[in-house]
One Martini backbone bead per residue (centre of mass of N, CA, C, O) as a GRO file, in nm:
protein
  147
    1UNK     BB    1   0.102   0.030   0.010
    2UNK     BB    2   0.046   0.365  -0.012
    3UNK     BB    3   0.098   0.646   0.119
    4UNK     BB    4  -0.001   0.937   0.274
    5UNK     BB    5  -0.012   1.268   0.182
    6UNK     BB    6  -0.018   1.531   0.400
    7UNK     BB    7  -0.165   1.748   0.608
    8UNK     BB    8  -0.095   1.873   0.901
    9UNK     BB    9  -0.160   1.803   1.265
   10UNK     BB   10  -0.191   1.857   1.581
   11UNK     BB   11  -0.201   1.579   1.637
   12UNK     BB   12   0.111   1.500   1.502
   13UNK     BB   13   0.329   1.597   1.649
   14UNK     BB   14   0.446   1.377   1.816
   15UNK     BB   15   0.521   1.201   1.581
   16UNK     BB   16   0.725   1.388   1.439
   17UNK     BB   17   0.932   1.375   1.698
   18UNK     BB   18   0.963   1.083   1.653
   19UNK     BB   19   1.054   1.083   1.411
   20UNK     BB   20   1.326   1.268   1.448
   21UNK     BB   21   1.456   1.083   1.655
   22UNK     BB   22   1.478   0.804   1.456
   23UNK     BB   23   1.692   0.909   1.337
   24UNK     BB   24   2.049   0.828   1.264
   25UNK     BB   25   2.119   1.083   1.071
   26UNK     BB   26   2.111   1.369   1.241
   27UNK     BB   27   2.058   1.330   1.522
   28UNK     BB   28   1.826   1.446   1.776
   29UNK     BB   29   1.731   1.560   2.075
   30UNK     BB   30   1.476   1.688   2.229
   31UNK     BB   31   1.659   1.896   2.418
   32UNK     BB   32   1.806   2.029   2.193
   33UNK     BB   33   1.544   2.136   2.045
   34UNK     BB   34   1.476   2.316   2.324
   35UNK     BB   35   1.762   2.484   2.277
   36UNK     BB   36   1.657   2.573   1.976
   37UNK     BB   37   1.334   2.612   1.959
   38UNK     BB   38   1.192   2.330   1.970
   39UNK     BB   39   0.868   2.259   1.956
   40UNK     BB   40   0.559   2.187   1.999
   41UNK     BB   41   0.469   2.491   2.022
   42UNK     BB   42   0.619   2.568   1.768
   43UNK     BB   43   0.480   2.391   1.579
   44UNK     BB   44   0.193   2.478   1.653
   45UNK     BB   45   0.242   2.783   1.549
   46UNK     BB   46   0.303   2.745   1.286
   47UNK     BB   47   0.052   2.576   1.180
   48UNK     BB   48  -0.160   2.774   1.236
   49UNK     BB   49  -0.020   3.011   1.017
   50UNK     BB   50   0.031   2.760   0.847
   51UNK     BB   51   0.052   2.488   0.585
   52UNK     BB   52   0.362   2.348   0.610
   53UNK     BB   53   0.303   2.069   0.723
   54UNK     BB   54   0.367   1.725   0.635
   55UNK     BB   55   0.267   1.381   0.602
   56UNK     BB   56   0.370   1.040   0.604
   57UNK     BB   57   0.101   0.774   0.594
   58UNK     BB   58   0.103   0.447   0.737
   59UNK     BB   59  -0.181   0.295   0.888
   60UNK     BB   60  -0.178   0.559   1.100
   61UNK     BB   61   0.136   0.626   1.065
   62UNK     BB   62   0.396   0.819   1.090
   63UNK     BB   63   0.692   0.837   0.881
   64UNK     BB   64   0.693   1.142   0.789
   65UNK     BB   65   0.845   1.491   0.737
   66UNK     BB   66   0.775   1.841   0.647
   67UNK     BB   67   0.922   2.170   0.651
   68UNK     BB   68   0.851   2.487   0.617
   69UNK     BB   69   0.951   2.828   0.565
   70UNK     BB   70   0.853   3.106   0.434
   71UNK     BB   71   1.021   3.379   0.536
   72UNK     BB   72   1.305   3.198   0.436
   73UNK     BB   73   1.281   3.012   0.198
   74UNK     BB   74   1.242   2.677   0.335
   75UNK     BB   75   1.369   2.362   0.454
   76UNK     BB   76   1.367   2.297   0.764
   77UNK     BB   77   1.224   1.972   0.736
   78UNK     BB   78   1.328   1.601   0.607
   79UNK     BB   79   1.205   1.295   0.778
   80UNK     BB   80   1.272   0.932   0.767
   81UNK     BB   81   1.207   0.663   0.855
   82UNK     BB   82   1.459   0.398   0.825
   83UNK     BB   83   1.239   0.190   0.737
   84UNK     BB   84   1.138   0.378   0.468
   85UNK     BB   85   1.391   0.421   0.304
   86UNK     BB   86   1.381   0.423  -0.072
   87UNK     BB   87   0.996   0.501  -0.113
   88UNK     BB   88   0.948   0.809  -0.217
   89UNK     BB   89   0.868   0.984   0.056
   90UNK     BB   90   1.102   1.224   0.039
   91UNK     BB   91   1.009   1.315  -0.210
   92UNK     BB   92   0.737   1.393  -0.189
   93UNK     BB   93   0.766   1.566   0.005
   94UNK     BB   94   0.906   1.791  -0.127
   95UNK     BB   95   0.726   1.854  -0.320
   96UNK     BB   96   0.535   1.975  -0.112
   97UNK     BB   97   0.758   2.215  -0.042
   98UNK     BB   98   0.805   2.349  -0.293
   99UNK     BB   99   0.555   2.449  -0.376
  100UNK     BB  100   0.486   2.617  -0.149
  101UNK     BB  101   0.764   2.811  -0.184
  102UNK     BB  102   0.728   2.878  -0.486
  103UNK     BB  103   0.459   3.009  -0.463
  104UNK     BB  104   0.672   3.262  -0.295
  105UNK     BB  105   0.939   3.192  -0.464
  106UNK     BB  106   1.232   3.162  -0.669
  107UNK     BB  107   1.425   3.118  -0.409
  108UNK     BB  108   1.525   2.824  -0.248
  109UNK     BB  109   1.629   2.619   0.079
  110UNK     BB  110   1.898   2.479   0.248
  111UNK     BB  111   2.086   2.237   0.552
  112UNK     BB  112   2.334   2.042   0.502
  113UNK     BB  113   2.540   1.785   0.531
  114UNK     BB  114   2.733   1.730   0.223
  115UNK     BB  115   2.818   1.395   0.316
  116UNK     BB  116   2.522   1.302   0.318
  117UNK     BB  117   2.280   1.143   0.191
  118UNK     BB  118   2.083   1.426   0.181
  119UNK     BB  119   2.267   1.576  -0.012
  120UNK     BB  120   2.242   1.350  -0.250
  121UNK     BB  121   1.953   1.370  -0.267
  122UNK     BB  122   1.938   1.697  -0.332
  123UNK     BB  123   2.093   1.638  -0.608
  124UNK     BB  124   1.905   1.443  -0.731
  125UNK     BB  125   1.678   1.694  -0.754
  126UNK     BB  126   1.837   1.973  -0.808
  127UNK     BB  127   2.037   2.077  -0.611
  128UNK     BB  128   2.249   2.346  -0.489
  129UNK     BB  129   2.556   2.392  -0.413
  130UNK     BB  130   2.689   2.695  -0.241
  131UNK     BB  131   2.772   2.755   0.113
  132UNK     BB  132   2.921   2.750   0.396
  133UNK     BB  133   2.818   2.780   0.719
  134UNK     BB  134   2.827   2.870   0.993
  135UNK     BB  135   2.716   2.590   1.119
  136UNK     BB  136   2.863   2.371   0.869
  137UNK     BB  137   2.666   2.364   0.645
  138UNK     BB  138   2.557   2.333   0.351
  139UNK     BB  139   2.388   2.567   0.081
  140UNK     BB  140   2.083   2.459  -0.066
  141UNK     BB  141   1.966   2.543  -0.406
  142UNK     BB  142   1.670   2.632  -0.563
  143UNK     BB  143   1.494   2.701  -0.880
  144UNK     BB  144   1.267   2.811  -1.051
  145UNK     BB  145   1.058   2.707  -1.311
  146UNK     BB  146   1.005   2.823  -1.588
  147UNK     BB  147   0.702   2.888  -1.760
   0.00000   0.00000   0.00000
């Protein structure tokens, strides 16, 4: 069966960070995130203000999420858990976030270490490696397509 993508819900929070701290490359704990200003709150305020986060789920499970900044014209995260990476849910979530983004900018972002998994998948995509970021990642680029 094939997940279902859709718009998150306030209700989805919970497996959102779920799937976050699920994934092996680029793991990061609950406590960090919330020295870093990333909480159920701070995610539940993103939702309320725009449909931003989507979500994978498969039988009633969240599996994978992304989330856009529209202000930043960013990719601010998009995480499937590792026992579903390689069926196609990562393309799907960035396709839903790609167009979001696009539909206000005509260039958007993300960051990631260059080195990782995510960065080959971001080349394959069609993103492009710009300047390594003071936080340590680099600034992969893609521009919207001519209409």
């Amino acid at each position: 069966m094939t997940p279902i993508l859709r718009t998150a819900f306030q209700a989805d929070i919970p497996a959102i960070f779920d799937v976050r701290t699920s994934v092996k490359e680029n793991h990061i704990s609950l406590e960090r995130m919330a020295e870093m200003g990333i909480t159920p709150q701070t995610i539940a305020a993103a939702l309320s203000a725009q449909p931003c986060i989507w979500v994978a789920e498969q039988d009633g499970e969240v599996i994978g999420f992304a989330m856009a900044d529209t202000d930043e014209a960013c990719v601010f995260a998009l995480f499937v858990r590792p026992e579903w990476e390689g069926h196609g849910i990562g393309r799907g979530l960035m396709a839903r976030a790609e167009a979001f983004l696009f539909a206000r900018h005509d260039t958007i972002w993300l960051g990631t270490d260059a080195t990782s998994s995510a960065a080959r998948f971001y080349d394959r995509l069609g993103w492009v490696q710009k300047h390594q970021m003071e936080s340590g990642d680099t600034r992969f680029e893609k521009q919207r397509a001519p209409s």
